[in-house]
GUVOBA-564839 format. One record per atom (N, C-alpha, C, O): residue number from 0; residue in three letters; atom name; x, y, z. Coordinates in steps of 0.001 Angstrom, whole numbers, plus 500000, padded with zeros to 6 digits. Each point is the difference from the previous one (the first is absolute). Layout:
N
    k    r   a       x       y       z
  NUM  ala  CA       X       Y       Z
...
***
This chain:
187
    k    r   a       x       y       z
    0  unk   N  500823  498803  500000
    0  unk  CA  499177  501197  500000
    0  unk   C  500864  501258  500000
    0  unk   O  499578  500937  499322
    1  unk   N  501284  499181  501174
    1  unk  CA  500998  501034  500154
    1  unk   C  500615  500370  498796
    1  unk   O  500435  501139  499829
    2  unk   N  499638  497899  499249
    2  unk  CA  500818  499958  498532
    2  unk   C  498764  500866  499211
    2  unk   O  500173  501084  499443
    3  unk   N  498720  498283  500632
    3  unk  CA  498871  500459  499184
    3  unk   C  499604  501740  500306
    3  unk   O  499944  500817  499081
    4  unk   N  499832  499499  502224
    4  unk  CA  499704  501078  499782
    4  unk   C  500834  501281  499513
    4  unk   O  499396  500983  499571
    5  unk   N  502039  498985  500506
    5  unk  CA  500570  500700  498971
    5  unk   C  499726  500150  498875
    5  unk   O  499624  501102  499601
    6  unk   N  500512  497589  499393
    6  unk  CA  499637  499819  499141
    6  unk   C  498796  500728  499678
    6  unk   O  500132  500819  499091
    7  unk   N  498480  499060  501548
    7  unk  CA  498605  500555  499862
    7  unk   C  500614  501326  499644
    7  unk   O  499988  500436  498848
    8  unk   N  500589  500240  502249
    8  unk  CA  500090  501213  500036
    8  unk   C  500709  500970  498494
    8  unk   O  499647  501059  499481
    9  unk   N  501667  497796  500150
    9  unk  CA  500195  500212  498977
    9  unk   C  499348  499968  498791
    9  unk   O  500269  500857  499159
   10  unk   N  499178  498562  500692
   10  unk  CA  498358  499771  499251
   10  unk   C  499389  501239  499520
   10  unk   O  499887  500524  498892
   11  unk   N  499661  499852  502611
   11  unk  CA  498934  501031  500195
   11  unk   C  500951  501254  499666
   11  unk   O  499416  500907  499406
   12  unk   N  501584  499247  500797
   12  unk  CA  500991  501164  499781
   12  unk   C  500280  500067  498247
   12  unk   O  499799  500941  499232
   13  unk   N  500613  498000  500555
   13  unk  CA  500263  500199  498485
   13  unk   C  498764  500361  499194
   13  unk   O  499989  500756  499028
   14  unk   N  498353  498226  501810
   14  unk  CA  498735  500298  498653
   14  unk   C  500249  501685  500736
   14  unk   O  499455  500566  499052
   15  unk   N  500759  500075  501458
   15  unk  CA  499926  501179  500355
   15  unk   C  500611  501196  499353
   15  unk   O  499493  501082  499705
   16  unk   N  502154  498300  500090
   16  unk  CA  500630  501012  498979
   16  unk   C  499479  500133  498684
   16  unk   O  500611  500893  499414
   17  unk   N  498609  498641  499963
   17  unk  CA  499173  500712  498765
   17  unk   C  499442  501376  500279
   17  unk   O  500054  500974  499249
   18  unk   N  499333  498942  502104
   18  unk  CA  499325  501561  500196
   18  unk   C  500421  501109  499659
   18  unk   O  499632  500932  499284
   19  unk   N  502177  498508  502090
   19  unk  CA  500765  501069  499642
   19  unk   C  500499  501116  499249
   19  unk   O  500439  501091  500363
   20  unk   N  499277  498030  497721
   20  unk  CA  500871  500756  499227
   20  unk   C  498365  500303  499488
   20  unk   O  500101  499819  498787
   21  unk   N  498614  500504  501450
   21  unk  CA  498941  500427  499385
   21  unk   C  499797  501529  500598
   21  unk   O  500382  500503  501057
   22  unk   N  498814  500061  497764
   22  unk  CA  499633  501308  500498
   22  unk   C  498865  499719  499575
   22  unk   O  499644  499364  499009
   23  unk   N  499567  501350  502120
   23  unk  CA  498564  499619  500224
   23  unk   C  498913  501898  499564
   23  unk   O  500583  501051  500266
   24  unk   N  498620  498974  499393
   24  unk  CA  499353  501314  499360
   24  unk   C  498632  499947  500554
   24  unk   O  499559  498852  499945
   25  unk   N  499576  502046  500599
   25  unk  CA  498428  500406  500083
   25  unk   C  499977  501029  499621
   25  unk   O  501018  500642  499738
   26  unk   N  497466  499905  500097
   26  unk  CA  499637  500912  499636
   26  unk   C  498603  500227  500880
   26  unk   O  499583  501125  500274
   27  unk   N  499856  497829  500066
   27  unk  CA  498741  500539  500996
   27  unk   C  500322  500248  501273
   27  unk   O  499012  499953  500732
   28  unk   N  502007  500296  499821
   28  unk  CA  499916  499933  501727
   28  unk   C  499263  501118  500696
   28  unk   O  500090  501132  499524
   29  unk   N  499282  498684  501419
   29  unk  CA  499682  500524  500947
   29  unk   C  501157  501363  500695
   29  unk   O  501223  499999  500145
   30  unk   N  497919  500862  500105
   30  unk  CA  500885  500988  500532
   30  unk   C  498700  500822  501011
   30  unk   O  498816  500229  499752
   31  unk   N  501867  500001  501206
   31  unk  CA  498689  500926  501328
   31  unk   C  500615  500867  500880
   31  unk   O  500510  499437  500968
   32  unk   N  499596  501786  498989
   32  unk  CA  500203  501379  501126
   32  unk   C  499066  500216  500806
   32  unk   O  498855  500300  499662
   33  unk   N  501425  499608  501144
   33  unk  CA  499312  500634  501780
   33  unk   C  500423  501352  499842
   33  unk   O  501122  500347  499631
   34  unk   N  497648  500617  500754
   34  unk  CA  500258  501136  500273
   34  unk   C  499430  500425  501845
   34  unk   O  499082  499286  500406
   35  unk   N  501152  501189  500029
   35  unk  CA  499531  499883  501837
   35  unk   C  500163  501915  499720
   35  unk   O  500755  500648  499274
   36  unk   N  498162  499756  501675
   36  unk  CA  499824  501232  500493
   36  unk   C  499533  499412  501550
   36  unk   O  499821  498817  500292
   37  unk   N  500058  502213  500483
   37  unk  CA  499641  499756  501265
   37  unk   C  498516  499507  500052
   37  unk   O  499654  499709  501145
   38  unk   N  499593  500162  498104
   38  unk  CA  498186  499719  500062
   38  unk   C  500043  499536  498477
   38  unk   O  498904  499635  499573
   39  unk   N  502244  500307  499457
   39  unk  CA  499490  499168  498874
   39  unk   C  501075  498896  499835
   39  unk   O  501141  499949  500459
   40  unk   N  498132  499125  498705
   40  unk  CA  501148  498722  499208
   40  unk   C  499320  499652  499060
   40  unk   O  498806  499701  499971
   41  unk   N  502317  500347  498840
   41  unk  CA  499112  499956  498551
   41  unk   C  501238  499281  499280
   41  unk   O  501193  500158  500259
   42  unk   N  498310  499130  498911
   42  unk  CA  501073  499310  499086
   42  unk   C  499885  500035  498525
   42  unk   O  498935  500291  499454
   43  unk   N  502289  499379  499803
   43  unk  CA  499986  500261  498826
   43  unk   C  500316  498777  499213
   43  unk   O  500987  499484  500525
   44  unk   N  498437  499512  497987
   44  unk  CA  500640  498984  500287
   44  unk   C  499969  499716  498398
   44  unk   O  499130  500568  499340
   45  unk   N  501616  498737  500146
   45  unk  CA  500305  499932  498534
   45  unk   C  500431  498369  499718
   45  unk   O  500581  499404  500907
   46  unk   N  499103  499855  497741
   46  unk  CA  499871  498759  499495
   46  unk   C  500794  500369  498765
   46  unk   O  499658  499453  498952
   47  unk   N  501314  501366  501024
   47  unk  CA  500468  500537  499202
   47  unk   C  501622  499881  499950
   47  unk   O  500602  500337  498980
   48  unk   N  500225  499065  502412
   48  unk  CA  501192  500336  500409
   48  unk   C  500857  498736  498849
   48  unk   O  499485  498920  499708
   49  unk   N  501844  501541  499802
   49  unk  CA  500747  498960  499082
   49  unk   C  501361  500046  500293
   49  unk   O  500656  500961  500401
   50  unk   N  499743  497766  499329
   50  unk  CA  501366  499878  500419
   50  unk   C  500723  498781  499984
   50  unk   O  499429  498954  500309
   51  unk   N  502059  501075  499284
   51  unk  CA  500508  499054  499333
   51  unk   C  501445  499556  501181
   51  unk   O  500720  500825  500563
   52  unk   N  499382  497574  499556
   52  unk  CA  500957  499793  501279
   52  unk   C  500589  499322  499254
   52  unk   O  499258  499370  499247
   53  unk   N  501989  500436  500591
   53  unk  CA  501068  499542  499270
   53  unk   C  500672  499283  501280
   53  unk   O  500550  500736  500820
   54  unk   N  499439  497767  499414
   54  unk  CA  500949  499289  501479
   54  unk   C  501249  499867  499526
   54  unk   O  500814  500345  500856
   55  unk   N  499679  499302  498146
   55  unk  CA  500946  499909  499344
   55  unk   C  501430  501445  500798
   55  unk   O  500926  499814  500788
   56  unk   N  498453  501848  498311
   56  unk  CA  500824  500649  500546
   56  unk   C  499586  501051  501475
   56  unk   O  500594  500994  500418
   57  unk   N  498211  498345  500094
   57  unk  CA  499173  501022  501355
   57  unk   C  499342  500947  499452
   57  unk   O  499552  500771  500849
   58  unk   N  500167  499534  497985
   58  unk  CA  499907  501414  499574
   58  unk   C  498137  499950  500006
   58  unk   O  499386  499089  499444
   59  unk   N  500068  501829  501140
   59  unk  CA  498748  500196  499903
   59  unk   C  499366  501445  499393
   59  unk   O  500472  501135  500064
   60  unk   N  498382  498419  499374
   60  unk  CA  499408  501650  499862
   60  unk   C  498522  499849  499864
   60  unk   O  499480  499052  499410
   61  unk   N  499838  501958  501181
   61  unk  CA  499041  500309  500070
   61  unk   C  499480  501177  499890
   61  unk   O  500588  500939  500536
   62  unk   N  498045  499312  498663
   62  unk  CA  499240  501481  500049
   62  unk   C  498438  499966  500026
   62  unk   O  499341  498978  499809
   63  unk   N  500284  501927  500380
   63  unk  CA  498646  499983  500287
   63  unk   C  499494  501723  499116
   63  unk   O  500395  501165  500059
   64  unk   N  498671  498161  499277
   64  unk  CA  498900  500894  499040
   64  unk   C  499447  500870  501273
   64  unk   O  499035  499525  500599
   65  unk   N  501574  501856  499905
   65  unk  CA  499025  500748  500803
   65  unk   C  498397  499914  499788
   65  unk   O  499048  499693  500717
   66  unk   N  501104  500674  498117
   66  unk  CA  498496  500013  499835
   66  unk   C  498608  499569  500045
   66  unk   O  498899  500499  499766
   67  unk   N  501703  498072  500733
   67  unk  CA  499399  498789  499719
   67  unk   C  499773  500040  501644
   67  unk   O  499026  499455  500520
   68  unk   N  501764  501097  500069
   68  unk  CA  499141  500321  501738
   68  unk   C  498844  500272  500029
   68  unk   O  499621  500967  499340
   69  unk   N  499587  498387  501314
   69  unk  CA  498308  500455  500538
   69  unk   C  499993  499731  501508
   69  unk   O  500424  499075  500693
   70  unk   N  498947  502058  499555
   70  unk  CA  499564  500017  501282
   70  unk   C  498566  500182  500326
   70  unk   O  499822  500656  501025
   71  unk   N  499500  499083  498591
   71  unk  CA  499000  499680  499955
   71  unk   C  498891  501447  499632
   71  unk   O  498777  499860  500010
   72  unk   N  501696  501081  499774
   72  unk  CA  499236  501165  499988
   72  unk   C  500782  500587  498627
   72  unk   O  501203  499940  499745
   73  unk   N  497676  500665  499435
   73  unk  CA  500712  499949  498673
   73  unk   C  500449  501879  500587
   73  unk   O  501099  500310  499537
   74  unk   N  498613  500206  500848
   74  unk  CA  500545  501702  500228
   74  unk   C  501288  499737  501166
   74  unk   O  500992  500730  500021
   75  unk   N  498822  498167  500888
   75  unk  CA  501621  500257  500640
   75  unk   C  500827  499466  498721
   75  unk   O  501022  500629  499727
   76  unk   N  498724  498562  499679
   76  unk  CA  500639  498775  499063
   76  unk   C  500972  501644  499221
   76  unk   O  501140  500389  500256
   77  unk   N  497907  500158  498866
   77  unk  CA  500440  501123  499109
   77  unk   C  500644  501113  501215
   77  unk   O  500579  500861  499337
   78  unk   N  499499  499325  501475
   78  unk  CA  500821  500996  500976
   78  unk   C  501394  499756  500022
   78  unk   O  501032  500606  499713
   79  unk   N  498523  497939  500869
   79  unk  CA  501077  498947  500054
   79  unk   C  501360  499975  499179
   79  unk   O  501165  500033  500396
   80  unk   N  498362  499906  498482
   80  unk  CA  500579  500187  498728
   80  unk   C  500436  500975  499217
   80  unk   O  501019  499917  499314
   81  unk   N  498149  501171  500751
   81  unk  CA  500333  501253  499472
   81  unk   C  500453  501015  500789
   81  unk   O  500769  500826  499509
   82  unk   N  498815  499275  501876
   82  unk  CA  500903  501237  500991
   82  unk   C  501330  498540  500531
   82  unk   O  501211  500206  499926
   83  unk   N  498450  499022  500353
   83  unk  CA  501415  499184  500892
   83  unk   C  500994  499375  499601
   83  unk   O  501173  500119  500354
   84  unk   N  498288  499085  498770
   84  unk  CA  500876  499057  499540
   84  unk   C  500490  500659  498591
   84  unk   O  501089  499726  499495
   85  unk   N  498099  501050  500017
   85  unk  CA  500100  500527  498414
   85  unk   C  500912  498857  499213
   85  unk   O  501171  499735  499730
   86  unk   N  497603  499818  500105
   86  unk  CA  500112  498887  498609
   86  unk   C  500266  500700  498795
   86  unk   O  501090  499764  499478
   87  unk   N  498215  500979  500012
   87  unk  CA  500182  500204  499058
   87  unk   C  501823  500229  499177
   87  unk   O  500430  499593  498920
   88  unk   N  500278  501274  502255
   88  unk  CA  501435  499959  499674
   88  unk   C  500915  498850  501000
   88  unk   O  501190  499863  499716
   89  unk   N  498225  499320  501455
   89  unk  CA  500318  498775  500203
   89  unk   C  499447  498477  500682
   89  unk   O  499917  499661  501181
   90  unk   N  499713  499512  497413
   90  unk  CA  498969  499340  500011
   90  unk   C  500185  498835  500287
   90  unk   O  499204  499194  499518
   91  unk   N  501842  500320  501315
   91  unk  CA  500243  498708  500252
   91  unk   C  501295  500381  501358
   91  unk   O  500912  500820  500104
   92  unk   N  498882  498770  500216
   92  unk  CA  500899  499561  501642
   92  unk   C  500663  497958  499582
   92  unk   O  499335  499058  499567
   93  unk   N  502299  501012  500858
   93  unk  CA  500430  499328  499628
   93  unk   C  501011  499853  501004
   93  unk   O  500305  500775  500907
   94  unk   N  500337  497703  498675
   94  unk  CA  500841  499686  501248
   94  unk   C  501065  498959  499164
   94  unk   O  499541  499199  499186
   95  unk   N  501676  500872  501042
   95  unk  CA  501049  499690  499017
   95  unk   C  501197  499696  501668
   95  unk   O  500280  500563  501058
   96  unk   N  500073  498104  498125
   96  unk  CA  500821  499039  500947
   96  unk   C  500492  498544  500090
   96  unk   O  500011  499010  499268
   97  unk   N  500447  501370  502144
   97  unk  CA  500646  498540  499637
   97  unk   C  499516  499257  501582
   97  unk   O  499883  500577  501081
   98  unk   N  499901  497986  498604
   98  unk  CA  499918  499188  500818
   98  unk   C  500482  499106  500873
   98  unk   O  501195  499875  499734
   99  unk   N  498511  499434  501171
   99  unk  CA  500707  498665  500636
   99  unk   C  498619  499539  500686
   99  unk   O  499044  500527  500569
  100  unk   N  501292  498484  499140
  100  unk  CA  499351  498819  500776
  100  unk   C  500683  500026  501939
  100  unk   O  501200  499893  500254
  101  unk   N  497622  500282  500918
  101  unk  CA  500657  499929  501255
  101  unk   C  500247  498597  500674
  101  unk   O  500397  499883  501160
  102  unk   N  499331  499076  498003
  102  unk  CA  500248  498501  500733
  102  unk   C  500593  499332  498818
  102  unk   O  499928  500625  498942
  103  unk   N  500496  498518  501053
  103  unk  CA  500159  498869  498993
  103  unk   C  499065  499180  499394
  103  unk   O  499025  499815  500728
  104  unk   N  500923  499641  498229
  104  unk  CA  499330  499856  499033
  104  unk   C  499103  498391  500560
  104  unk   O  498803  499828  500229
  105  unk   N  502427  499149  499851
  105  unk  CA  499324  498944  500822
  105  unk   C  499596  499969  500766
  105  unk   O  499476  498886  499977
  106  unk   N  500152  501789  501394
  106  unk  CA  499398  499917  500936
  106  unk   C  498422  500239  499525
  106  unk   O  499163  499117  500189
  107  unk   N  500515  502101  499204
  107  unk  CA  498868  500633  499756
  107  unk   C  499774  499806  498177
  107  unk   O  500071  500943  499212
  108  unk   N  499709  497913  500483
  108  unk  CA  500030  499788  498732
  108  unk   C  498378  500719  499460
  108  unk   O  499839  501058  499391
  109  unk   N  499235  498082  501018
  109  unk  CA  498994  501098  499408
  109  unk   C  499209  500412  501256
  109  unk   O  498910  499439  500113
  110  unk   N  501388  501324  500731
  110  unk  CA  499827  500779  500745
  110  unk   C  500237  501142  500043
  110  unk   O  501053  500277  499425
  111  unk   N  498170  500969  501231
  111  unk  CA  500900  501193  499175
  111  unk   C  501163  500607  501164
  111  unk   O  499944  500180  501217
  112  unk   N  500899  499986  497957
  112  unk  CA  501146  500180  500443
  112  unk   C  500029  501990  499852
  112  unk   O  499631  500831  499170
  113  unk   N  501104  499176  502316
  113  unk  CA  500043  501733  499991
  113  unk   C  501391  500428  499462
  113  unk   O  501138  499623  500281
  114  unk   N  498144  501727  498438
  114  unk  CA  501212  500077  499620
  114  unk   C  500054  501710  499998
  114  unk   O  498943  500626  499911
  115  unk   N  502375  500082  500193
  115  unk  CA  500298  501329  500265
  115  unk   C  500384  500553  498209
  115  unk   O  500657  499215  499317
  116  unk   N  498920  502035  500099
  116  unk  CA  499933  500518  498951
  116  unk   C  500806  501391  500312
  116  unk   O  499551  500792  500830
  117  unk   N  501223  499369  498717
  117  unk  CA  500895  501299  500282
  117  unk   C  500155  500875  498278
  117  unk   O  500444  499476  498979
  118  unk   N  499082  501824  501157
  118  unk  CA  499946  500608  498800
  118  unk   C  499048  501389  500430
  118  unk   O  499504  500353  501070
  119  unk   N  500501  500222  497599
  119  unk  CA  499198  501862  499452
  119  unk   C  498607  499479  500190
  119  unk   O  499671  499156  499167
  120  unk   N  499467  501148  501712
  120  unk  CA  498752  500502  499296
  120  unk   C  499628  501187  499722
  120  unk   O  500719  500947  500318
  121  unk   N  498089  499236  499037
  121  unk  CA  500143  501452  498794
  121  unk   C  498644  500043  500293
  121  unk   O  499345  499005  499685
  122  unk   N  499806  502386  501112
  122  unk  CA  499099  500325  499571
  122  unk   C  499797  502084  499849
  122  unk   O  500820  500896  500199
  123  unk   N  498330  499124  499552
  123  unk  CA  500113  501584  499307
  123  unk   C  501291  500621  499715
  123  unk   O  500490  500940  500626
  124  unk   N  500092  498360  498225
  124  unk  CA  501056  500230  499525
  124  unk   C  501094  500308  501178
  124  unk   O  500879  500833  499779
  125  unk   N  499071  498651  501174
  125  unk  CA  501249  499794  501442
  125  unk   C  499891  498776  500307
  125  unk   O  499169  499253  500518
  126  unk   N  502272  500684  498870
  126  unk  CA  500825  498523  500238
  126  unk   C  500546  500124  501775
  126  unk   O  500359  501055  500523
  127  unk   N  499565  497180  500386
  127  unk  CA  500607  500273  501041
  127  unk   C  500531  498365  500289
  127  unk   O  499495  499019  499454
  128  unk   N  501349  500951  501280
  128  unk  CA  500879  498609  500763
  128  unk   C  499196  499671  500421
  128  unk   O  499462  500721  500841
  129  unk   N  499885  497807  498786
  129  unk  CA  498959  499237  500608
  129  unk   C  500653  498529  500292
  129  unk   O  500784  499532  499175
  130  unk   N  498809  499596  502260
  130  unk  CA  500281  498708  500344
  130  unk   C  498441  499701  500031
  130  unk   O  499271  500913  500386
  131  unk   N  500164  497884  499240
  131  unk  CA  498846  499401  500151
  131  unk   C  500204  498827  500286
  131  unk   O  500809  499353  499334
  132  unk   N  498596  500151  501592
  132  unk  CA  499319  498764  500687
  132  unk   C  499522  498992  499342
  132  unk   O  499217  500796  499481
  133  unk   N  500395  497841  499861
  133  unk  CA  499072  499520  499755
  133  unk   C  499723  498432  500075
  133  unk   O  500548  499350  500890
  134  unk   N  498889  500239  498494
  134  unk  CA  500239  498123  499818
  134  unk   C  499723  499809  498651
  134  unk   O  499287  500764  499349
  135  unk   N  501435  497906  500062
  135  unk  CA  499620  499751  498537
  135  unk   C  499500  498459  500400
  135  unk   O  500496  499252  500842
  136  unk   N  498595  500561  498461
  136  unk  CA  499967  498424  499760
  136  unk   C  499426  499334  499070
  136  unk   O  498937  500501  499635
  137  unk   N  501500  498146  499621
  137  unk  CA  500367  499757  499186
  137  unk   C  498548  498910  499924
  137  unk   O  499540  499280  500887
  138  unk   N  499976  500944  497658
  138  unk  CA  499097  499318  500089
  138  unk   C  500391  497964  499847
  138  unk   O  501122  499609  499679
  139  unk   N  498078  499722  500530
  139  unk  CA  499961  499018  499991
  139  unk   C  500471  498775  498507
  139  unk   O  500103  498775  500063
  140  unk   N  500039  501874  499069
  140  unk  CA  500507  499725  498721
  140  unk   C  500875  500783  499617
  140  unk   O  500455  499626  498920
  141  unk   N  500013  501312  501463
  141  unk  CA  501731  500574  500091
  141  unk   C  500034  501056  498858
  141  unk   O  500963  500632  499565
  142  unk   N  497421  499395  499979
  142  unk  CA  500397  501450  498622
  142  unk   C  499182  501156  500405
  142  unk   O  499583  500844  499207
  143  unk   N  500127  499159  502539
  143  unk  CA  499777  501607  500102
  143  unk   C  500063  500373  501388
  143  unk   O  500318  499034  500694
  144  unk   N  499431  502366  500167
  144  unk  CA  500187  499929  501204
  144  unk   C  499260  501093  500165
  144  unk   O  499704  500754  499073
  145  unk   N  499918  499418  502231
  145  unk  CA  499506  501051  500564
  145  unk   C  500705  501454  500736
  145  unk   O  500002  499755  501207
  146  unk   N  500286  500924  498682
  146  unk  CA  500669  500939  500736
  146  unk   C  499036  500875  500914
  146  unk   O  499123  500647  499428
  147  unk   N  500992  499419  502072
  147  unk  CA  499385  501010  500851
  147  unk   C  501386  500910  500576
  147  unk   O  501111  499581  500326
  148  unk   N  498251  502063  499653
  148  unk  CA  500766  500882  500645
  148  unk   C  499184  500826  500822
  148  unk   O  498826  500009  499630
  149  unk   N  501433  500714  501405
  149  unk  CA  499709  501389  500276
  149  unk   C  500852  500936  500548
  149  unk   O  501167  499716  500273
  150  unk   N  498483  501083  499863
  150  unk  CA  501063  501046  499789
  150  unk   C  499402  501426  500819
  150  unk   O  498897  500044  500544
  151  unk   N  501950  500934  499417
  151  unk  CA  499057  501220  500469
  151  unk   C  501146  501090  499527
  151  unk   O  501160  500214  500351
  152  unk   N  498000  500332  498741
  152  unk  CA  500530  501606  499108
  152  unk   C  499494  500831  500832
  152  unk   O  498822  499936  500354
  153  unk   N  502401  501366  500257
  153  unk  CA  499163  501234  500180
  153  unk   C  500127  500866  498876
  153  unk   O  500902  499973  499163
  154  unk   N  497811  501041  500899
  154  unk  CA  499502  500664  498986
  154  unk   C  501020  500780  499758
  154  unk   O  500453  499982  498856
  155  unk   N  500196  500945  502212
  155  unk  CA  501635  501079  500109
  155  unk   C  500878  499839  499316
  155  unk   O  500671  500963  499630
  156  unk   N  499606  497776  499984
  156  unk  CA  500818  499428  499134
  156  unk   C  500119  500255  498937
  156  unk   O  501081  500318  499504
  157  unk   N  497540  499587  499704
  157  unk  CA  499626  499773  498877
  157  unk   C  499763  501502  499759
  157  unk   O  500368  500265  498856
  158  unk   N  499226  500667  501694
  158  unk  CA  499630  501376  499575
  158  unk   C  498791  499695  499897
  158  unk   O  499364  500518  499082
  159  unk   N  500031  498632  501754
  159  unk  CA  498190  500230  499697
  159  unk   C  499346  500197  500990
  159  unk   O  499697  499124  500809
  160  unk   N  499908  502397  499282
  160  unk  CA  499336  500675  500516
  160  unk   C  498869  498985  500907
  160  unk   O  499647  498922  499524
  161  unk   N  499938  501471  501573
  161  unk  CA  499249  499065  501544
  161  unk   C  498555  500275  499396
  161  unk   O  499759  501139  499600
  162  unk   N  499452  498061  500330
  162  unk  CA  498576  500357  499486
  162  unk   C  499357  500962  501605
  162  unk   O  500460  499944  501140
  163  unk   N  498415  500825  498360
  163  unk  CA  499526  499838  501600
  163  unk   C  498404  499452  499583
  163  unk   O  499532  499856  498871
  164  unk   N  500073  499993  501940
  164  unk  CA  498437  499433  500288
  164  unk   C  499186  501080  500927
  164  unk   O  499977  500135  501224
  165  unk   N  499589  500337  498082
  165  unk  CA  498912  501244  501095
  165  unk   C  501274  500736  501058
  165  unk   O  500948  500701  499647
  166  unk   N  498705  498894  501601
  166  unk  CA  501316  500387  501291
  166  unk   C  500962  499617  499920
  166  unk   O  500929  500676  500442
  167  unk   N  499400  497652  498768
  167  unk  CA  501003  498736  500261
  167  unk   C  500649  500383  499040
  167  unk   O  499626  500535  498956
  168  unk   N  501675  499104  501510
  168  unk  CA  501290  499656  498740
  168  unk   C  500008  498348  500008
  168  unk   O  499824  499109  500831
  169  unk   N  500426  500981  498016
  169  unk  CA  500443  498271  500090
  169  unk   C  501604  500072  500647
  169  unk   O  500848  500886  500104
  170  unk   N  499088  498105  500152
  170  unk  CA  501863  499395  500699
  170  unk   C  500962  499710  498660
  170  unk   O  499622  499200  499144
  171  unk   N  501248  501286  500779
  171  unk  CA  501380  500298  499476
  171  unk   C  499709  498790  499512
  171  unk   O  499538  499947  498860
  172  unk   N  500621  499111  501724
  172  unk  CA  500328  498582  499631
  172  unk   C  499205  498947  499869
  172  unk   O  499443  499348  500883
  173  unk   N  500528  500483  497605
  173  unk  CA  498613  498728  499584
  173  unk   C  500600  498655  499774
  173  unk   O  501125  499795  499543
  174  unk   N  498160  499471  500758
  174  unk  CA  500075  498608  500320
  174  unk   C  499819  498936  498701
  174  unk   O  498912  499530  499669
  175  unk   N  502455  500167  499617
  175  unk  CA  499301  499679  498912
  175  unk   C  500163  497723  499828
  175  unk   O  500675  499311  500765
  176  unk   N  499045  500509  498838
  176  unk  CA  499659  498636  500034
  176  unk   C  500217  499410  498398
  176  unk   O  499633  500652  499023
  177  unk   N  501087  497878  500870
  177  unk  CA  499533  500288  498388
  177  unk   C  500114  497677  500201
  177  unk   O  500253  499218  500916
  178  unk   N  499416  500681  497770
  178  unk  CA  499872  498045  499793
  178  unk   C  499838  500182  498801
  178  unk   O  499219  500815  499507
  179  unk   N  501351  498600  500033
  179  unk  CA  499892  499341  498230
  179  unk   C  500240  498837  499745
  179  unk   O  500566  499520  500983
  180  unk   N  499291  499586  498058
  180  unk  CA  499941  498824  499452
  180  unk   C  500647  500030  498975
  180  unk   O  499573  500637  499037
  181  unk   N  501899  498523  500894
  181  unk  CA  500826  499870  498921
  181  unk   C  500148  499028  499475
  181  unk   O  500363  499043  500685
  182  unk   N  499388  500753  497649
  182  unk  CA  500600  498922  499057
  182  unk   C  501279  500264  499253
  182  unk   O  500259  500981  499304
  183  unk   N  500729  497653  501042
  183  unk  CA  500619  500213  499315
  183  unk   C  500244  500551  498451
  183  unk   O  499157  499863  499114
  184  unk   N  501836  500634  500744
  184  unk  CA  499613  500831  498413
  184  unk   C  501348  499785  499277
  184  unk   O  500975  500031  500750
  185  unk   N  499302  499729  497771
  185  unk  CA  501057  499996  499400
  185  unk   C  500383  500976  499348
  185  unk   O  499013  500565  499528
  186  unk   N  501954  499949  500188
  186  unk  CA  500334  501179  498754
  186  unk   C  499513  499344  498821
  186  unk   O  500078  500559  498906
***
C-alpha cells in the first residue's frame, strides 16, 4: 500500500499537468458593488465581466463593460454612469496581472484552491497597485474553472467623486465581488 499511493498521486499530478499549460477565457461572469451610506445599501451587478487566465505563464486579465451595471433603478443606473463613473470617456474598468496558485496542486486537485493575483486595476481612467484574494477551481473534466474574487476599491483613488443620497454620502469604499466560469480556449 505504501508503494501504491505515490504512484496514485503521481497519476493524479501528471492527469493534472495538462491544465497547467491551458488558458482558460469567459465572457459571462458575474460582477456586484456594494455601495453603504449610513441608512442606505444598494448594489450594482453585471453578467457582463470577461477574462482570460493563462496557468502556463500566471498572467491574468480581466474587464468589465461599465455599462452593463444595473442597479436596479434606471435614473441612479444613468447618474451612475454619466456624473461618476463617466462611461462615456471610460467604459470599462480592468485588471491586468499575474498570478499564483496559494497551495499545491495535489492536495486540492478539484477543490478550489486560494490563489493571490498581483497587478493594475483601471477604473475612470486611474490605474492603481492591486493584490486580490481568490479561489480557482477546476471543473471536473479539466477544460474549465471557476474563478471567485472580492476586493474593495476606494472611490479617492480613482477620481470618482462620493455620490450623496439626500443627507448621506456613500462610503469611499465599495465592495466589489466578482465569479466567472472558464473554458478552456485555444489560439
Amino acid at each position: 500500500m505504501r508503494r501504491i499511493a505515490p504512484l496514485i498521486l503521481l497519476l493524479l499530478s501528471s492527469a493534472y499537468a495538462p491544465l497547467q499549460a491551458q488558458k482558460y477565457f469567459g465572457e459571462t461572469g458575474f460582477a456586484e458593488f456594494e455601495s453603504r451610506a449610513p441608512a442606505l445599501t444598494f448594489t450594482g451587478v453585471s453578467n457582463n465581466l470577461a477574462g482570460l487566465i493563462d496557468l502556463q505563464t500566471g498572467m491574468v486579465d480581466f474587464y468589465l463593460d461599465l455599462t452593463t451595471l444595473d442597479t436596479g433603478i434606471a435614473l441612479r443606473n444613468r447618474h451612475m454612469r454619466d456624473s461618476y463613473l463617466n462611461t462615456r470617456n471610460f467604459p470599462f474598468a480592468e485588471f491586468t496581472g499575474t498570478f499564483q496558485f496559494n497551495e499545491p496542486a495535489v492536495d486540492t486537485l478539484l477543490q478550489p484552491r486560494p490563489v493571490t493575483a498581483t497587478g493594475v486595476f483601471t477604473i475612470h481612467g486611474i490605474s492603481r497597485d492591486r493584490q486580490v484574494e481568490g479561489t480557482v477551481q477546476f471543473t471536473g473534466d479539466g477544460t474549465g474553472l471557476v474563478l471567485e474574487a472580492s476586493f474593495e476599491v476606494a472611490l479617492e483613488d480613482h477620481n470618482i467623486d462620493r455620490p450623496r443620497v439626500v443627507f448621506y454620502e456613500l462610503s469611499d469604499i465599495q465592495r466589489v465581488r466578482i465569479r466567472i466560469e472558464m473554458e478552456q480556449y485555444d489560439e
